[in-house]
NUPATI-457086 format. One record per residue (C-alpha): residue in one letter; chain; x, y, z. Coordinates in pm, 1 decimal. Each point is the difference from the previous one (the first is absolute). Layout:
// NUPATI-457086
r->a	c->A	east->X	north->Y	up->Z
...
//
This chain:
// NUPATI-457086
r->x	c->A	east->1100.5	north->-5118.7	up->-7740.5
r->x	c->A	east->-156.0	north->271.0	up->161.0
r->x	c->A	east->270.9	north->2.2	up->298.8
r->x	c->A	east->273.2	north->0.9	up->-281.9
r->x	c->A	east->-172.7	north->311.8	up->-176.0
r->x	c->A	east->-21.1	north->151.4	up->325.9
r->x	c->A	east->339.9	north->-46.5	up->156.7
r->x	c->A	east->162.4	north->133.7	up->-401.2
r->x	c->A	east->-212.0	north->309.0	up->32.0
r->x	c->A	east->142.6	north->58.4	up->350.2
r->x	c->A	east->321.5	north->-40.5	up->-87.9
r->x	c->A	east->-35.5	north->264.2	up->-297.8
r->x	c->A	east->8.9	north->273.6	up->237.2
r->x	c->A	east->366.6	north->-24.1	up->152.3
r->x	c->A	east->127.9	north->-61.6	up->-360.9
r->x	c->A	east->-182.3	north->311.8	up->-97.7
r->x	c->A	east->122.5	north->197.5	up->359.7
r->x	c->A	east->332.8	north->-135.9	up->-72.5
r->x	c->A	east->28.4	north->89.5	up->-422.9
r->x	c->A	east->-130.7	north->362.2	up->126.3
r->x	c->A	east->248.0	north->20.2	up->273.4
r->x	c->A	east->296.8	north->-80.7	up->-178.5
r->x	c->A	east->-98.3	north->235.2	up->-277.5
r->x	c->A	east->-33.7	north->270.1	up->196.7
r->x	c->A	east->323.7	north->-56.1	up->234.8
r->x	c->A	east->174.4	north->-27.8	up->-351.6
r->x	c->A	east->-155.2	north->347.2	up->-131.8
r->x	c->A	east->83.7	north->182.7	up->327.5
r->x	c->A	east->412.5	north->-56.2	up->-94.7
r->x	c->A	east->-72.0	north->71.7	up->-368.5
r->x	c->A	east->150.3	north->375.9	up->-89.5
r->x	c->A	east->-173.3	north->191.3	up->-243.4
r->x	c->A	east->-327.5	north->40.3	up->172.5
r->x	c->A	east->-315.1	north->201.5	up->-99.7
r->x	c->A	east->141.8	north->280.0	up->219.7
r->x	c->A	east->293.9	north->17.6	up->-161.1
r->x	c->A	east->-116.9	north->-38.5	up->-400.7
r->x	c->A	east->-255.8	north->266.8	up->120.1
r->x	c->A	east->328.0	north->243.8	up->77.1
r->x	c->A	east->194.5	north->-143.5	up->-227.3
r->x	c->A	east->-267.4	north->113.5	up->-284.0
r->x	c->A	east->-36.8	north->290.8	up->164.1
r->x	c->A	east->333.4	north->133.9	up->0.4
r->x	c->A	east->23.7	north->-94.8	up->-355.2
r->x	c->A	east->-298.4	north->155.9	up->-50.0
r->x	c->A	east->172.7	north->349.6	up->130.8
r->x	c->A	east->309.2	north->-77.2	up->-158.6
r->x	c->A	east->-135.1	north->-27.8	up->-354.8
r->x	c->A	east->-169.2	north->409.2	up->0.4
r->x	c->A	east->221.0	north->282.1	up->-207.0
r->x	c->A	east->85.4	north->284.8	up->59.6
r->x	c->A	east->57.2	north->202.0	up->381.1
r->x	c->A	east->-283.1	north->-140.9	up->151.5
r->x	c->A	east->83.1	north->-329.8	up->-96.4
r->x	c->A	east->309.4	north->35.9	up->130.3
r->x	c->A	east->-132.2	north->134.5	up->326.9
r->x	c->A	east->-235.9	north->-320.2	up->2.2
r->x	c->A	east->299.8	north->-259.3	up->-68.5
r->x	c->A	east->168.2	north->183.5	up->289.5
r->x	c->A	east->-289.0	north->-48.9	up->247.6
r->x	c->A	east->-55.7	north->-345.8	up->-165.0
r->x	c->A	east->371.3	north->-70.6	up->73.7
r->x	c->A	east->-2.6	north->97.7	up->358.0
r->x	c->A	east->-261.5	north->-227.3	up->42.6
r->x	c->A	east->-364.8	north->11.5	up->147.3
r->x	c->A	east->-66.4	north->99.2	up->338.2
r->x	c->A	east->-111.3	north->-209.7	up->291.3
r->x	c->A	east->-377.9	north->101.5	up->-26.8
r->x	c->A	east->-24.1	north->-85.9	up->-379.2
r->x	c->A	east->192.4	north->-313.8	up->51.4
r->x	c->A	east->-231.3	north->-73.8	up->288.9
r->x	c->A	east->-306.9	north->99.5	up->-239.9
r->x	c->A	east->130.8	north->-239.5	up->-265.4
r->x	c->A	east->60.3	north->-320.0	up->242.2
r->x	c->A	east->-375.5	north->47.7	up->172.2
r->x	c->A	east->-111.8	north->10.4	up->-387.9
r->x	c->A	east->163.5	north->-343.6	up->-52.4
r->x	c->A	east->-92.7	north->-151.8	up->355.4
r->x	c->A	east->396.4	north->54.1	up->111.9
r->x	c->A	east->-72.4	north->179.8	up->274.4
r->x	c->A	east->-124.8	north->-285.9	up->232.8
r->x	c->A	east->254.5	north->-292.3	up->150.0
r->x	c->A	east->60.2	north->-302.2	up->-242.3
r->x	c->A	east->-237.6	north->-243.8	up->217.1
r->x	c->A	east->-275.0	north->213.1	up->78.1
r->x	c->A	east->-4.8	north->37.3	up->-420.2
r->x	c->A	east->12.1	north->-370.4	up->-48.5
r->x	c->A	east->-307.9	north->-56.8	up->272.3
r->x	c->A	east->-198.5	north->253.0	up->-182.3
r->x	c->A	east->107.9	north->-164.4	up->-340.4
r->x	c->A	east->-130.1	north->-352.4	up->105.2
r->x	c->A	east->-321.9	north->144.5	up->180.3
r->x	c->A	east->-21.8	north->146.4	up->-383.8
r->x	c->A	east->78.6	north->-350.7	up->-174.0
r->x	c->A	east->-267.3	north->-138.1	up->249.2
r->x	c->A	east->-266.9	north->169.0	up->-133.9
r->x	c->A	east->165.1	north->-23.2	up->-379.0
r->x	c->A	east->69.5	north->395.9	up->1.8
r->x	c->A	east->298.6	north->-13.9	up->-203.9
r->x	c->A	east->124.4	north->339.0	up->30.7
r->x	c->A	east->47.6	north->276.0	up->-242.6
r->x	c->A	east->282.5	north->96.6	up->-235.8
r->x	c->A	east->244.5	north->209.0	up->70.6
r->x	c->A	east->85.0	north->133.8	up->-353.8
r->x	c->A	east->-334.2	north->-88.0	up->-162.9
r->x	c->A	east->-235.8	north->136.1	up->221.5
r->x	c->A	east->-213.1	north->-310.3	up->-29.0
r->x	c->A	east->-152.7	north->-253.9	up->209.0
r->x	c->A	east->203.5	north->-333.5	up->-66.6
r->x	c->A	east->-317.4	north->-228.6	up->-50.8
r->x	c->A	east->-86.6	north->272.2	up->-267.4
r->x	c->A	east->354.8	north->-2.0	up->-128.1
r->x	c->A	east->7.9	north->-446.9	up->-44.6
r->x	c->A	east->-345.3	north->54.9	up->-159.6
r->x	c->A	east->128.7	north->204.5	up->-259.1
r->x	c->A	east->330.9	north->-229.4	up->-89.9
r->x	c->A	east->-194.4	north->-323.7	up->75.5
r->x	c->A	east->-160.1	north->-18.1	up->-361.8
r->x	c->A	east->375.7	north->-23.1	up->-199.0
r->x	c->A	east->92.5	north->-250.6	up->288.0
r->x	c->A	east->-308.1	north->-193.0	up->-55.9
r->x	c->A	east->44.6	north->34.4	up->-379.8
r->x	c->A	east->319.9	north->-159.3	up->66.7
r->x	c->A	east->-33.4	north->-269.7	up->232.9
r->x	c->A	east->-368.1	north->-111.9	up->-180.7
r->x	c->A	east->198.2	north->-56.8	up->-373.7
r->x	c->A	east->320.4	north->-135.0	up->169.1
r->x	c->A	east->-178.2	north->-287.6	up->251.7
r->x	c->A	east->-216.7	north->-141.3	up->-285.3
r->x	c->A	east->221.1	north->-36.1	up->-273.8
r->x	c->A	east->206.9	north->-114.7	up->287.4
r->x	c->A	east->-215.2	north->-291.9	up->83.2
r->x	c->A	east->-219.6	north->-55.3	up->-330.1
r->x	c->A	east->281.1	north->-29.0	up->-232.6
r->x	c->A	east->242.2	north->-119.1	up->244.1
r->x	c->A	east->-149.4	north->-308.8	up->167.6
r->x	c->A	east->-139.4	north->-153.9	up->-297.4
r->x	c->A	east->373.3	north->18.2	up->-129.6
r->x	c->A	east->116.6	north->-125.5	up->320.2
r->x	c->A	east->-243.2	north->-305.3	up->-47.0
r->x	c->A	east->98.5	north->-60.3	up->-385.7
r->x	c->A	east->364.1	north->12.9	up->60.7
r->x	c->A	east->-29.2	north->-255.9	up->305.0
r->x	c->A	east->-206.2	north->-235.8	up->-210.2
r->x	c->A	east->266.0	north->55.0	up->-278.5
r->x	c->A	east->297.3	north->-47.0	up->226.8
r->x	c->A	east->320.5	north->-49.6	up->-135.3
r->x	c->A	east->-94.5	north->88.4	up->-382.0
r->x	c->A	east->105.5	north->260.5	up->-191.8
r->x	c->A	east->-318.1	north->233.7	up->36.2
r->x	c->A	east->122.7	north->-37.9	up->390.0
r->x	c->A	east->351.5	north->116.2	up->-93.8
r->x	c->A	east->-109.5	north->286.0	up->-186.1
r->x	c->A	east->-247.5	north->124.1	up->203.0
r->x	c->A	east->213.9	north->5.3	up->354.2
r->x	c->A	east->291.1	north->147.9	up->-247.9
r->x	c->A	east->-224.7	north->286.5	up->-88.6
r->x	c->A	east->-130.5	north->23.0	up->382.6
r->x	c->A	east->284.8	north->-5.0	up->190.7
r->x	c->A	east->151.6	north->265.0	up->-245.0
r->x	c->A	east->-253.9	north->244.5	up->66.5
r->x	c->A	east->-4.5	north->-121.3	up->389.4
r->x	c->A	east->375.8	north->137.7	up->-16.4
r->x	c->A	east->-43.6	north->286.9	up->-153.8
r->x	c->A	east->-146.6	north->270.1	up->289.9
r->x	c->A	east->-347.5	north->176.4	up->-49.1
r->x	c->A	east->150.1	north->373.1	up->-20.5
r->x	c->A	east->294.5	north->-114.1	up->-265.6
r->x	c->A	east->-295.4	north->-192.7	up->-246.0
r->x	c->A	east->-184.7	north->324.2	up->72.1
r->x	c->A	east->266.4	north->256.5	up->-80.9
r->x	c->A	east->116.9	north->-244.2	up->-349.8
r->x	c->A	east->-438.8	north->7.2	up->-90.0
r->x	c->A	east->38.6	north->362.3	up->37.3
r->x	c->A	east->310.6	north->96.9	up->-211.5
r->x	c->A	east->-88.1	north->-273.2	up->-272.5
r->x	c->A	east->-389.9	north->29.7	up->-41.0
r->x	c->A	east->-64.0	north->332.5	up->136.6
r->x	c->A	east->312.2	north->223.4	up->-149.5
r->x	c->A	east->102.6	north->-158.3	up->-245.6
r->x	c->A	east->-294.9	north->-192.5	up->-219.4
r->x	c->A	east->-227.7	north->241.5	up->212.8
r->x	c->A	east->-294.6	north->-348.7	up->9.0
r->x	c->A	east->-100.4	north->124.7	up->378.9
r->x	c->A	east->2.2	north->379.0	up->187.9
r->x	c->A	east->288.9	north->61.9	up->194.4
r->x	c->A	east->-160.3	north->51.2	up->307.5
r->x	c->A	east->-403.6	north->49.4	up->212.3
r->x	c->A	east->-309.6	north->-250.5	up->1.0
r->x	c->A	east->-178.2	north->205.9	up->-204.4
r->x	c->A	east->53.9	north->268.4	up->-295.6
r->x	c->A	east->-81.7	north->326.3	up->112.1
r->x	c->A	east->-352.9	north->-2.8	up->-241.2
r->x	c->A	east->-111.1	north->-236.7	up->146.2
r->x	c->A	east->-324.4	north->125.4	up->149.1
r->x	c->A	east->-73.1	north->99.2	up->-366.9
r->x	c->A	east->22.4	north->-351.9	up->-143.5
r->x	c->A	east->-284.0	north->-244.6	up->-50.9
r->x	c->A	east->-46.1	north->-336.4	up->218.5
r->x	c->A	east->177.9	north->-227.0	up->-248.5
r->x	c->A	east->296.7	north->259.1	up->-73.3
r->x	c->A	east->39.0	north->99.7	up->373.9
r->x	c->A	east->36.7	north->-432.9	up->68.7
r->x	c->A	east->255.6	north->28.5	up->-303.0
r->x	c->A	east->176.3	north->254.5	up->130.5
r->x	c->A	east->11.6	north->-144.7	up->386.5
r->x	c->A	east->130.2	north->-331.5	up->-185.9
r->x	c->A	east->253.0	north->172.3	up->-248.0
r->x	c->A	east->157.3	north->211.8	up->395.9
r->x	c->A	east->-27.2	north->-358.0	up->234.1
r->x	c->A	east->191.2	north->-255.8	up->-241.9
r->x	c->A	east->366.5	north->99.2	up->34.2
r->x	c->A	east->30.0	north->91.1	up->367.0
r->x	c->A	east->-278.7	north->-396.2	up->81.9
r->x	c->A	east->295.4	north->-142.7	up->-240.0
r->x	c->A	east->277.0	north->109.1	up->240.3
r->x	c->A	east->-214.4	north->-75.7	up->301.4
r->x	c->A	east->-104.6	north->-341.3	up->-91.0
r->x	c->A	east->307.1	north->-185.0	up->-124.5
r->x	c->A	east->148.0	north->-30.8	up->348.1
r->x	c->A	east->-320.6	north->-167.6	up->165.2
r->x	c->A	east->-86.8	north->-160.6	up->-319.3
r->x	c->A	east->307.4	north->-207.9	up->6.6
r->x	c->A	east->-9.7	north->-76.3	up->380.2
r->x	c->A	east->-367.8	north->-104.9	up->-42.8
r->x	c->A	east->15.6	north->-224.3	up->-283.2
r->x	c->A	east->379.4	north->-177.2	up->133.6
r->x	c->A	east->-238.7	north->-64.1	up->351.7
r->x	c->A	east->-285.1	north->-174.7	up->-177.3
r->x	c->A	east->235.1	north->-209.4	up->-253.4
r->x	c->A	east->155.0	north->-123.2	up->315.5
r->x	c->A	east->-338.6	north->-54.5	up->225.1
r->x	c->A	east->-159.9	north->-205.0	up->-274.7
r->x	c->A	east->341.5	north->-219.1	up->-67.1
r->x	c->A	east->9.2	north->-93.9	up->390.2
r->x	c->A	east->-376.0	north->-119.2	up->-83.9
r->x	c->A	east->33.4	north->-182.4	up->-257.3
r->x	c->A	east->237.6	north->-243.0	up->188.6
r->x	c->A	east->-228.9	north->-90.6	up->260.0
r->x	c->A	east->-125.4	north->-272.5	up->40.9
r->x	c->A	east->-376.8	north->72.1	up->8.3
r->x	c->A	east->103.0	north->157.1	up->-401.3
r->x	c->A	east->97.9	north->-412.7	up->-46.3
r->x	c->A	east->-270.6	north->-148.3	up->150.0
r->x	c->A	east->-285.7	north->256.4	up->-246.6
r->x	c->A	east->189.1	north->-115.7	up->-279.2
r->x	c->A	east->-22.5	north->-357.2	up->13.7
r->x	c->A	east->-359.3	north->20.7	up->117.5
r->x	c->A	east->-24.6	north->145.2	up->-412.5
r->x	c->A	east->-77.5	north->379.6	up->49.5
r->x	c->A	east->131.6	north->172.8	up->-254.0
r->x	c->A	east->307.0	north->303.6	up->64.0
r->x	c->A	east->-234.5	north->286.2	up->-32.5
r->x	c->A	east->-283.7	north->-248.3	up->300.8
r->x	c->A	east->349.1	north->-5.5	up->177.3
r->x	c->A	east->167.8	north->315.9	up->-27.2
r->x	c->A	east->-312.1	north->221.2	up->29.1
r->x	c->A	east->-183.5	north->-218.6	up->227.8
r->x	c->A	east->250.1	north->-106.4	up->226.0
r->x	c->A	east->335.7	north->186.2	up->-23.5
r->x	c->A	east->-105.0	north->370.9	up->-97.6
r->x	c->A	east->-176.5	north->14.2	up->350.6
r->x	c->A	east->309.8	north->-88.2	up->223.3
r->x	c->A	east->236.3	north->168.9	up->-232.4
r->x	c->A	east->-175.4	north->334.2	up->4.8
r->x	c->A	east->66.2	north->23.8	up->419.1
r->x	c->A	east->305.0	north->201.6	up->15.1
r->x	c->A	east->-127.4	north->218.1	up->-304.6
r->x	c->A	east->-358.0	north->20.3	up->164.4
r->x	c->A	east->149.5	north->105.7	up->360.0
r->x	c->A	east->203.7	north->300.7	up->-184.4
r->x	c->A	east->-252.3	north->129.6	up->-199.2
r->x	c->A	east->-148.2	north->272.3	up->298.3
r->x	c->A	east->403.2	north->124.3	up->68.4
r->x	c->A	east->84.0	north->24.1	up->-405.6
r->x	c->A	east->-378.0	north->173.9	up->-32.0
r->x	c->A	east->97.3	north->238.4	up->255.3
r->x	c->A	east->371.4	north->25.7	up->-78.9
r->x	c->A	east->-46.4	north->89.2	up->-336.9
r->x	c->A	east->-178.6	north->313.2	up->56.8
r->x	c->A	east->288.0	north->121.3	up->293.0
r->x	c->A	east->326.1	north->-161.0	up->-37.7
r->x	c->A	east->216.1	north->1.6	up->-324.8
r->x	c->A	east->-154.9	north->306.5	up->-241.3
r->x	c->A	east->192.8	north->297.2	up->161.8
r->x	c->A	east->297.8	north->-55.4	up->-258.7
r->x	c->A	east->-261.2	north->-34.4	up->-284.4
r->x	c->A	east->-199.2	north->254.2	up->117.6
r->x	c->A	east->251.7	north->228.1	up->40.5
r->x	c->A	east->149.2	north->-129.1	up->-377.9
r->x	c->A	east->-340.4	north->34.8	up->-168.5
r->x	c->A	east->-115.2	north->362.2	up->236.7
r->x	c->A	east->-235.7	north->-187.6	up->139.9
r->x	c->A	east->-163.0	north->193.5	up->267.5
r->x	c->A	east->-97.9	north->-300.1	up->225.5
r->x	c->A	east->58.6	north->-145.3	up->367.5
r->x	c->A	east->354.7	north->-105.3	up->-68.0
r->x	c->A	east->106.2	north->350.6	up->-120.3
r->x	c->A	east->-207.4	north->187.3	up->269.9
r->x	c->A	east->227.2	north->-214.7	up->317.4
r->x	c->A	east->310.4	north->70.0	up->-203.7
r->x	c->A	east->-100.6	north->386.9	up->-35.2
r->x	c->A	east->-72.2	north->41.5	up->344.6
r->x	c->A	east->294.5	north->-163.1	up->167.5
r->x	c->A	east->234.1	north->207.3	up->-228.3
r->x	c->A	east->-221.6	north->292.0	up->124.6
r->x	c->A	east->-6.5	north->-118.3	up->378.2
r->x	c->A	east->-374.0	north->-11.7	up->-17.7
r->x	c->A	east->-40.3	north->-174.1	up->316.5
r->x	c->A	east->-373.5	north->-23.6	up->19.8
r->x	c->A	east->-24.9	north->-176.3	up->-341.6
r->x	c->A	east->324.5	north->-216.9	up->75.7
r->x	c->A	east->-186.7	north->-129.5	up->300.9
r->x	c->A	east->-343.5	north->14.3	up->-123.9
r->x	c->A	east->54.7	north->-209.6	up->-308.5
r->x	c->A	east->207.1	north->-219.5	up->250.6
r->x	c->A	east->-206.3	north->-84.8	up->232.2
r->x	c->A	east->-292.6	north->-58.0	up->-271.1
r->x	c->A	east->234.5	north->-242.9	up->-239.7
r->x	c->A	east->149.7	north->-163.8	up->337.9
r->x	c->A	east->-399.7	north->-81.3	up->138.8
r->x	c->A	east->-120.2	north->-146.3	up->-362.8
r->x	c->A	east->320.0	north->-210.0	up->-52.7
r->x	c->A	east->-84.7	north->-167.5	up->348.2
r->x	c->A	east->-380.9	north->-40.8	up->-42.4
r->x	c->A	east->113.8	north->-141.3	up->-370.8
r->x	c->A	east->271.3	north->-275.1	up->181.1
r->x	c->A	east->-320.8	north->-125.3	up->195.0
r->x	c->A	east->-225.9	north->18.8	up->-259.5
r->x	c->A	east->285.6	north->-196.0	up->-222.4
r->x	c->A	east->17.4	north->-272.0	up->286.7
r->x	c->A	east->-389.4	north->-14.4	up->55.4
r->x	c->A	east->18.1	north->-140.9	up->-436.6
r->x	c->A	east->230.5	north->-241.5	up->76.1
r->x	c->A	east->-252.2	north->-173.5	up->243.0
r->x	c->A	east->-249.6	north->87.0	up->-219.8
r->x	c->A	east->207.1	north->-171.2	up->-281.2
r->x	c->A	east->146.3	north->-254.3	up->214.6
r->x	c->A	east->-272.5	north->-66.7	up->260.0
r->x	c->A	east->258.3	north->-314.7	up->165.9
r->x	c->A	east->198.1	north->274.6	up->134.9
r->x	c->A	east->-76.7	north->168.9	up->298.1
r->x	c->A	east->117.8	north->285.2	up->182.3
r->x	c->A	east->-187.5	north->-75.8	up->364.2
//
């Protein structure tokens, strides 16, 4: 096992050399660079002035900048060095986890994902456990109900709100209970008195801003969570070993909890590290950006429209290293859960 742990952490690091590289040969042919949104702004900057010295300024503005500010403004942003010799000095950063520093935020990127990471977490905490708590016992009473009409119902309701996408539920929650019966704030985690508010009206408050964007988050994962247990248990239950507990005289609960849950849990076990970790990174930037949520999701989406390299390839290379060490760790639980299978 060790030798397996081993040879997956060594072959993390040409993934990771290989994620980076593409990214960055990919944002060297992008147009619209820092450079230019910096003289872009610029010159509307001059353009927008009255009167004759604004109009001297648009004319300057609209001749363009000269070679020493443009070589000024490229030096500022790192431009002024060959592609590779910036991409060696960005991995000897990544080495030593030095993510870089914003272009437009003047901010250190660590100190930039520990400001947004509370929202995400917010997020990803509310949607994996109502994901799994409610889910898989539902999963579990609709397999042991197969075929009756609390089954029917229940995969009606869940493969309805499996086809319906996260941002569309989101945007319907919004109009209906936020405009128009005005039940939940429009928008924010938090009212803006918060700080003012006692313990058990700031937890009412937090509660009253979470439920409608969880809602919209959950009902995708919710569906796909509870459909996989239903049909894990069902492929159980027809086993033989199921047949030979029940005419031995256990009871269903001695056989389903003592016997079935355990196998039936192994591809749900295995995936709980990735949907832990991919519910805080992966699937909130619609609802974030739906709700103003100022989290992780909105803060890649804000800097790629911005061309805000160093947080682009910061928050990159920092997702890209925990979804690898969270594939292990999801392989390492299904030995753990499974300990016939073996990976040496």
């Amino acid at each position: 096992m060790t030798a397996y742990i081993l040879k997956r952490i060594l072959l993390m690091l040409p993934t990771l050399f290989g994620v980076l590289l593409l990214t960055f040969v990919v944002i060297q042919f992008v147009p619209g660079g820092p450079v230019e949104q910096y003289l872009a702004e610029a010159k509307a900057g001059m353009a927008g002035h009255g009167g004759a010295e604004g109009a001297g300024m648009a004319y300057r503005g609209a001749q363009g900048v000269d070679a020493r500010r443009l070589q000024q403004i490229k030096q500022l942003y790192g431009f002024d060095k060959p592609a590779h010799e910036r991409f060696v000095e960005m991995l000897g950063k990544f080495a030593r986890f030095d993510l870089g520093r914003s272009f437009f935020q003047n901010k250190d990127v660590w100190q930039l994902i520990k400001e947004k990471m509370p929202v995400s977490i917010s997020l990803g905490l509310w949607t994996f456990f109502i994901s799994y708590l409610v889910a898989v016992p539902l999963g579990v009473a609709k397999a042991v109900r197969a075929g009756s009409r609390f089954d029917l119902v229940t995969t009606l309701l869940i493969l309805v709100g499996y086809a319906i996408p996260g941002f569309v539920l989101g945007l319907a929650l919004l109009v209906v209970f936020g405009g128009q019966l005005q039940w939940f704030p429009l928008r924010g985690l938090t009212s803006s008195n918060w700080e003012e508010l006692g313990w058990g009206a700031r937890i009412v408050d937090y509660l009253w801003h979470i439920t409608l964007p969880v809602i919209a988050m959950v009902a995708g994962s919710f569906a796909v969570t509870a459909m996989l247990t239903k049909n894990a248990f069902l492929e159980e239950i027809r086993k033989q070993y199921v047949l030979t507990a029940r005419a031995k005289g256990l009871s269903e609960r001695q056989v389903l909890y003592g016997h079935v849950f355990r196998n039936a849990l192994i591809p749900i076990v295995t995936g709980f590290p990735s949907a832990f970790i991919g519910a805080f990174f992966t699937g909130s930037l619609l609802i974030e950006t739906l709700f103003s949520l100022d989290g992780l999701g909105l803060l890649s989406y804000e800097s790629v429209i911005r061309r805000d390299y160093p947080v682009v390839l910061g928050t990159l290379y920092l997702f890209t290293l925990i979804g690898l060490v969270t594939k292990l760790t999801s392989d390492l639980c299904y030995v753990w859960v499974n300990p016939r299978v073996k990976f040496d």
